[in-house]
N, C-alpha and C positions, 0 to 999 in steps of 0.2 A: 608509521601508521597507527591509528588510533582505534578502539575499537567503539564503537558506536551504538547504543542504547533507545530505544524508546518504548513508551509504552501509551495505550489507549485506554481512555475514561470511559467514553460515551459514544456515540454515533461516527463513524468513519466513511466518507461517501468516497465513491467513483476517484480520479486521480489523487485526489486528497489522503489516501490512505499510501500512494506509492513514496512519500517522505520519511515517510515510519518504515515500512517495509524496506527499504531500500538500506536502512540500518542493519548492522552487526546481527542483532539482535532487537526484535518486536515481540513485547509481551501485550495482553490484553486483559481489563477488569472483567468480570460475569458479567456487568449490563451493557458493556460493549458491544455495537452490533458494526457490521461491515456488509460495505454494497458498491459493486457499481453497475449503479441504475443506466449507464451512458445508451448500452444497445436497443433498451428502450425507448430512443431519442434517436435510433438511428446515428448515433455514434461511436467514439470506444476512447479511452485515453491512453494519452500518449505513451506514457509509461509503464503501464500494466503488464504487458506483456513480460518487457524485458526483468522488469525487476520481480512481479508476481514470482515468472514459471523458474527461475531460479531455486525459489524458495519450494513451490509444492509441486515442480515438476510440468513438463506444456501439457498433459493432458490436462490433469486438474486445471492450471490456471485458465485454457479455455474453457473448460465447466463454467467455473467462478464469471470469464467476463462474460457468456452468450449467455446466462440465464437472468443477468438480471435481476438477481432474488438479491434479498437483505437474510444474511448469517449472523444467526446468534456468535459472540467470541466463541464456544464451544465449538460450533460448527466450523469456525474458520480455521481454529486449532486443528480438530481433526482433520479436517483437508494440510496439514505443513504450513499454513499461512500464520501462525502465530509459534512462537516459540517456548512462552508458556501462556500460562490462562492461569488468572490467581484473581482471592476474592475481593469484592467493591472496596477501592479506598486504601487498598496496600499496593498499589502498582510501583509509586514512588519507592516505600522501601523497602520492595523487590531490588529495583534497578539500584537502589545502595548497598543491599547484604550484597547481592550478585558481585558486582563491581569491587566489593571487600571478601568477596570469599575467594575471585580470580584473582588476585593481586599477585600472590605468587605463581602465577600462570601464566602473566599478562602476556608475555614474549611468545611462549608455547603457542598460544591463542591469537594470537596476530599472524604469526606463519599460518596455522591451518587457516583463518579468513584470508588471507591473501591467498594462499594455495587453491583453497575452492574459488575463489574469484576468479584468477586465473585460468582453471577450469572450465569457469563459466564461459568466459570469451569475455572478450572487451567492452562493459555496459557504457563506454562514451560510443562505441559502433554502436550499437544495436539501439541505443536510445535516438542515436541521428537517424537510423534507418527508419525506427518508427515515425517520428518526425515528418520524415519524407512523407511517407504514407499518408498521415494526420492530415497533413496537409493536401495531398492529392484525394484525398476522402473529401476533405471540408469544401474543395472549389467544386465538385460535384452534387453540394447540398441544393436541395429548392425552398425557397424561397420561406415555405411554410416548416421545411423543418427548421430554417437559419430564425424563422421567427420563432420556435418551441427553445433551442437553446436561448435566447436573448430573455424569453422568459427565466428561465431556469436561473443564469447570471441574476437577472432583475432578482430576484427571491433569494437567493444568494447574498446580493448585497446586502437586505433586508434585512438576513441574519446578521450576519456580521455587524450589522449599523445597532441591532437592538443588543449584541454580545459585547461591544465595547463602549455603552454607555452606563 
């Protein structure tokens, strides 16, 4: 097993942040901010839950997905959803001192993440289960909501298309 690292720059939306989350370890910059907007849309993502309330516990994580709000990195720290919070522009050699201060750890640190994993239950169950859900949630959309996400994607893509030119 490997231990697994990320960190966040800038703006982290709705499922989009459960990839970083879902790591070893998630640090966040100060101008970082975190959200998912999904319940406002009448939605949720898929992954939230499972890999969220691991990290800040299911109360919190139900806080975090039914309100909808956008968390400064600070905010999302003090709720357990960040592991640290450090300032603009060092996030990178954060995740390398880190990564060089555990070396002689590494083995010790891989048992306790596997341990608490284990702990956790099984996030290949719990993400299918969500899934299931996801899915029995979305064939009950109407019409107008399936048309507020198509927007959302549409805008989406926009980013994206103006971010990698």
């Amino acid at each position: 097993m490997a231990v697994t690292l990320a960190t966040v720059h800038a703006k982290a939306l709705g499922g989009g942040i459960d990839p970083a989350r879902a790591c070893n370890v998630m640090i966040g910059e100060e101008r970082a901010s975190f959200s998912y907007p999904e319940i406002n849309y009448n939605h949720f993502p898929i992954s939230a839950v499972p890999i969220l309330s691991r990290h800040t516990g299911s109360i919190e994580a139900e806080r975090i997905l039914l309100s909808g709000a956008e968390y400064s990195a600070r905010e999302f720290f003090e709720r357990g959803a960040l592991d640290a919070l450090v300032p603009d522009g060092t996030g990178e050699d954060w995740i390398w001192n880190y990564a060089k201060r555990c070396l002689p750890t590494h083995r010790a640190r891989v048992a306790l993440f596997a341990a608490f994993s284990r702990r956790s239950g099984r996030l290949d169950a719990d993400l299918a289960d969500a899934a299931d859900a996801w899915v029995d949630h979305i064939m009950t959309l109407r019409p107008i909501e399936i048309s507020k996400l198509q927007r959302i994607a549409q805008a989406q893509e926009r980013m994206l298309s103006r971010l990698t030119r």
